[in-house]
TIVO-2410 file (N, C-alpha, C; in nm, 3 decimals):
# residues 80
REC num residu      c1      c2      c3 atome chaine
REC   1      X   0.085  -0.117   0.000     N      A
REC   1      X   0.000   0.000   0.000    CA      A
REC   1      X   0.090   0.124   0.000     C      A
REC   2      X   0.089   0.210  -0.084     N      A
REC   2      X   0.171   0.317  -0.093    CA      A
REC   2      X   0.109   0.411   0.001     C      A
REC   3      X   0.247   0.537   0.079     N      A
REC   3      X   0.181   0.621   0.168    CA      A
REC   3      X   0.175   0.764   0.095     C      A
REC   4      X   0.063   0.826   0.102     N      A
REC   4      X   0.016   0.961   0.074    CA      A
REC   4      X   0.115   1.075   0.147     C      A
REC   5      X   0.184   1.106   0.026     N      A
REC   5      X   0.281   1.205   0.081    CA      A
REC   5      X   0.181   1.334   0.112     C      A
REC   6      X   0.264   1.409   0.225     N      A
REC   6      X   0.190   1.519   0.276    CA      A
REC   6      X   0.234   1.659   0.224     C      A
REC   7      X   0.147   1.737   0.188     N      A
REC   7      X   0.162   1.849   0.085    CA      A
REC   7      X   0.154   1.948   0.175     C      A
REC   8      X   0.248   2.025   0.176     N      A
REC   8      X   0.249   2.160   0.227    CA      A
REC   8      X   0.304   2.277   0.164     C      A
REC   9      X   0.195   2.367   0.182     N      A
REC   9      X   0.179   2.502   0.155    CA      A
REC   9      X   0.220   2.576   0.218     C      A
REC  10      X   0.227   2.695   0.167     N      A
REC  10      X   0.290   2.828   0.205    CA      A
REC  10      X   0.207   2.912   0.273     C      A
REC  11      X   0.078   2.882   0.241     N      A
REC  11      X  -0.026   2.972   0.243    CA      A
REC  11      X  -0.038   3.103   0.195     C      A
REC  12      X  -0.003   3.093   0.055     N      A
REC  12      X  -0.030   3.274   0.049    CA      A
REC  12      X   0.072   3.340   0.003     C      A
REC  13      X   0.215   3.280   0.077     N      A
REC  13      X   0.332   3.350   0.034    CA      A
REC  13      X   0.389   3.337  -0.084     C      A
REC  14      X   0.427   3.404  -0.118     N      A
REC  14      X   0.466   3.422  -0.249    CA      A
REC  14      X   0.655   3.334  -0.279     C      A
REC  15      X   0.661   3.224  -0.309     N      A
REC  15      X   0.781   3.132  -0.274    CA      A
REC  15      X   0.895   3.230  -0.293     C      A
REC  16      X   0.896   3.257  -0.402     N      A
REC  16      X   1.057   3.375  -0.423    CA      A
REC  16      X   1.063   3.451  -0.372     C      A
REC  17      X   0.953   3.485  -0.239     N      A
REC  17      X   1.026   3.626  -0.144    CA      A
REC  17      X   1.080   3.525  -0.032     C      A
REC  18      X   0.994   3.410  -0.001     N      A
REC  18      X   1.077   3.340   0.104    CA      A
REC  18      X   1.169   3.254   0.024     C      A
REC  19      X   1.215   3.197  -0.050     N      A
REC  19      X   1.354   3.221  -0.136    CA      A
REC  19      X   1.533   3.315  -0.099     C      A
REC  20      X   1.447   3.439  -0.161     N      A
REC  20      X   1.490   3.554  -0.062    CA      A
REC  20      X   1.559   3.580   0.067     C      A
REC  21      X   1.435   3.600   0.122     N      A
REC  21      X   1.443   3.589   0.278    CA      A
REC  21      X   1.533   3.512   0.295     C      A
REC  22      X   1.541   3.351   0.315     N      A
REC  22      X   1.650   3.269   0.378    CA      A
REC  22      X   1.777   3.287   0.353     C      A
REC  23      X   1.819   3.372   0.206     N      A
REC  23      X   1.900   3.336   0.174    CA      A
REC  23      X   1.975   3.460   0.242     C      A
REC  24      X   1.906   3.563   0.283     N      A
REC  24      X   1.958   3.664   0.389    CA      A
REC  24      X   2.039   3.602   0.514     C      A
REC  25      X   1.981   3.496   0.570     N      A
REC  25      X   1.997   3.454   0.666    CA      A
REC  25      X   2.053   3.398   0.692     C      A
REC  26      X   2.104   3.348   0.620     N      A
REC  26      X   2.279   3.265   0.632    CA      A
REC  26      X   2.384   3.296   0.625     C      A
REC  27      X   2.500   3.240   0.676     N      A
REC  27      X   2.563   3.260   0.735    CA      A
REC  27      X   2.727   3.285   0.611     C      A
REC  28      X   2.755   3.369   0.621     N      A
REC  28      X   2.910   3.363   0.514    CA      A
REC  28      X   2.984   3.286   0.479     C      A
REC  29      X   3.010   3.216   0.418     N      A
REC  29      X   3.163   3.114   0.395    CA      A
REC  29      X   3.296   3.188   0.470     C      A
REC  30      X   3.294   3.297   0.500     N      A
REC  30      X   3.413   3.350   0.579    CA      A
REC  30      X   3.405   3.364   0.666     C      A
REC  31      X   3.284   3.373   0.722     N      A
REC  31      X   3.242   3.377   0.898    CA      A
REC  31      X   3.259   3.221   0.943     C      A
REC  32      X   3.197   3.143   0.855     N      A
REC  32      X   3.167   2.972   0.885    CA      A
REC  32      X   3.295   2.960   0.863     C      A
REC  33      X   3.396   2.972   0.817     N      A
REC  33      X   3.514   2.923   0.799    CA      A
REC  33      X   3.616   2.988   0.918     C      A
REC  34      X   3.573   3.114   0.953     N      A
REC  34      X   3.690   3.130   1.079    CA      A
REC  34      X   3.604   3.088   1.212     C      A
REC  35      X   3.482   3.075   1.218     N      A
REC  35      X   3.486   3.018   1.321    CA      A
REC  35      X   3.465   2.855   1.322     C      A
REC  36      X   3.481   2.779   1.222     N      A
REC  36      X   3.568   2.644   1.197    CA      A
REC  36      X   3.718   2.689   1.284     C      A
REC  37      X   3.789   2.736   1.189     N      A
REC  37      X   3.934   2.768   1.291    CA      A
REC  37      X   3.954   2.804   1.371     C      A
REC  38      X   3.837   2.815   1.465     N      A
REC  38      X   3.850   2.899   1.596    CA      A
REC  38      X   3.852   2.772   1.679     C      A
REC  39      X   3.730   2.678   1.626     N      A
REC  39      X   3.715   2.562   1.705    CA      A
REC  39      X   3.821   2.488   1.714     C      A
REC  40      X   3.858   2.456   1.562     N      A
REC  40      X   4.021   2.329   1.574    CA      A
REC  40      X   4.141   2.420   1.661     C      A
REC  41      X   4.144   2.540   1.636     N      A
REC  41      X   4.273   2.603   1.708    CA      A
REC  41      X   4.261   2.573   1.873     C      A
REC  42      X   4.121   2.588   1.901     N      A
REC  42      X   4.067   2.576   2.079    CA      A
REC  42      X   4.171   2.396   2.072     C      A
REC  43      X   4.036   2.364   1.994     N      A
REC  43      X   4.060   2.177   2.016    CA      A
REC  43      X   4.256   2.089   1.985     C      A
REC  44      X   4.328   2.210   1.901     N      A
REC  44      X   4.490   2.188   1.918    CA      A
REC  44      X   4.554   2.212   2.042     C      A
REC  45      X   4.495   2.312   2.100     N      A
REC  45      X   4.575   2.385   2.189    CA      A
REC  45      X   4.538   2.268   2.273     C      A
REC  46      X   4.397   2.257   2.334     N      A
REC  46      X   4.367   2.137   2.431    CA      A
REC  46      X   4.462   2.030   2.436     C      A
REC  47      X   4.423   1.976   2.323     N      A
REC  47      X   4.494   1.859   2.251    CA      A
REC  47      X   4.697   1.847   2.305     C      A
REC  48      X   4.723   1.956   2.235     N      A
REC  48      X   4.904   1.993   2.237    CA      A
REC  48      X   4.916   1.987   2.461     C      A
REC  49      X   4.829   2.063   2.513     N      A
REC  49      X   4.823   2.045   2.633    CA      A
REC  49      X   4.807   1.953   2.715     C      A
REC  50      X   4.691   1.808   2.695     N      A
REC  50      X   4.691   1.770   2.753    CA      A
REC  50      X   4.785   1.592   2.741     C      A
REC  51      X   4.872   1.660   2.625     N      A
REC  51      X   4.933   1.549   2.611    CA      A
REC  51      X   5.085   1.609   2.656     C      A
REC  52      X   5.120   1.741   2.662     N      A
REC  52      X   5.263   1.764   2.753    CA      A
REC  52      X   5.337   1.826   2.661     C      A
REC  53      X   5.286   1.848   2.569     N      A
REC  53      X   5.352   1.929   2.434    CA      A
REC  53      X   5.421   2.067   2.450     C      A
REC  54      X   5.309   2.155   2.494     N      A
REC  54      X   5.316   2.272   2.529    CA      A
REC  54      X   5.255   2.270   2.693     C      A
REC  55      X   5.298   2.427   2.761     N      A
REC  55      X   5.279   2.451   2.910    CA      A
REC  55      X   5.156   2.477   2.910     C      A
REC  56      X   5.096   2.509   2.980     N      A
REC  56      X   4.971   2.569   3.004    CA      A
REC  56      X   4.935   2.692   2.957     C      A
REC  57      X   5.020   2.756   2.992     N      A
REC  57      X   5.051   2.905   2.921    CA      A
REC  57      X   5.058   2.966   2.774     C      A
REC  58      X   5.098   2.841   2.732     N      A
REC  58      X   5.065   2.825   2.596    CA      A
REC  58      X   4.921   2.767   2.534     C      A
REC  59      X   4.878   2.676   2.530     N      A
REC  59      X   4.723   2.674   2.587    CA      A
REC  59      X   4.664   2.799   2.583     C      A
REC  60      X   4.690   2.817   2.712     N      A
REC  60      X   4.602   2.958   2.717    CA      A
REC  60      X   4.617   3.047   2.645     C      A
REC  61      X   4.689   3.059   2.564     N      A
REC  61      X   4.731   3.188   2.458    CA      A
REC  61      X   4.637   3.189   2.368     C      A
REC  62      X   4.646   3.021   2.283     N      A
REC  62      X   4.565   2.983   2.178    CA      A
REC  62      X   4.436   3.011   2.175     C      A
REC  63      X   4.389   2.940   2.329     N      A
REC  63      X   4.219   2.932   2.352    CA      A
REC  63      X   4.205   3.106   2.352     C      A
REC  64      X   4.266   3.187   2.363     N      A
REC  64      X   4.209   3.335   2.390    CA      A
REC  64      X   4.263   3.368   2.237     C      A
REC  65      X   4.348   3.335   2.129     N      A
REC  65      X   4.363   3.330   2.033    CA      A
REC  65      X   4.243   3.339   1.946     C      A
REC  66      X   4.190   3.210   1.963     N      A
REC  66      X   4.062   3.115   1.911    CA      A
REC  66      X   3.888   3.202   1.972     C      A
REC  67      X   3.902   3.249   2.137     N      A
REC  67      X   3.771   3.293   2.140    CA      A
REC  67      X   3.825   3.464   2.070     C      A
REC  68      X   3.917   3.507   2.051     N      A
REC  68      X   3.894   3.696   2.002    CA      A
REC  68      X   3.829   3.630   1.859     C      A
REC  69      X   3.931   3.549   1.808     N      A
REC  69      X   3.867   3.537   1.620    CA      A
REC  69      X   3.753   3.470   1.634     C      A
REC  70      X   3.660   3.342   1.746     N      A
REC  70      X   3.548   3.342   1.715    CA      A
REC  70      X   3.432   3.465   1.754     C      A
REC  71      X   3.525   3.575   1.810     N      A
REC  71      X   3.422   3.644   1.883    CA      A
REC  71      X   3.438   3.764   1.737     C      A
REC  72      X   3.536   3.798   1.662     N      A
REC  72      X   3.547   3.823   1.538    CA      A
REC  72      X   3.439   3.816   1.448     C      A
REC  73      X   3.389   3.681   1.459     N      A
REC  73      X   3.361   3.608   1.305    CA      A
REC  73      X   3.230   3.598   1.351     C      A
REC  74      X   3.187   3.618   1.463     N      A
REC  74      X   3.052   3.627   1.477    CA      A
REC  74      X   2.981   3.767   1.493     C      A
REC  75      X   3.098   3.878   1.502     N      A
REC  75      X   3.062   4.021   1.505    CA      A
REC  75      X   3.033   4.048   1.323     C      A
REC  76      X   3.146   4.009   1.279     N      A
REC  76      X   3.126   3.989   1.142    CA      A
REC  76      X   2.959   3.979   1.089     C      A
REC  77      X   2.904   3.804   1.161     N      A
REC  77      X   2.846   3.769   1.065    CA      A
REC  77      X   2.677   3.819   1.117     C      A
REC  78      X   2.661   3.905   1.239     N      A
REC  78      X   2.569   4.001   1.272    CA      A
REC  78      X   2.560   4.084   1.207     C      A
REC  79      X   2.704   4.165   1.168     N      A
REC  79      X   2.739   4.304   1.117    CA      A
REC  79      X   2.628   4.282   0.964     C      A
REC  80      X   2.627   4.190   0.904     N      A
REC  80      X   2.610   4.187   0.759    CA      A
REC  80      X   2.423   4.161   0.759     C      A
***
């Protein structure tokens, strides 16, 4: 027995303004991409630390490295 796919509407709206719309709403390839590098730089530094690589101090450089540029890339991707 085949199942009755379910149809949904817009009601009204006109598809190419919400088209539009979403496409406002996303997010940059340059914003999404530095705060990608914000994360792996956090997750190296961890990483380099908790295996004896680097001091702590170093660590900590990175992770405050990593939150200015994610705090960057998300001022960025408000700004727009």
């Amino acid at each position: 027995m085949a199942r009755k796919q379910k149809k949904t509407s817009t009601f009204g709206a006109d598809p190419q303004m919400l088209q539009t719309g979403r496409k406002n709403k996303r997010i940059t390839p340059g914003v999404r991409n530095a705060l990608f590098c914000a994360v792996i730089l956090v997750a190296v530094a961890e990483l380099l630390y908790r295996t004896g690589l680097i001091p702590e101090v170093g660590a900590l450089v990175l992770d405050i490295a990593g939150l200015i540029i994610a705090l960057a890339a998300a001022a960025a991707g408000v700004r727009k």
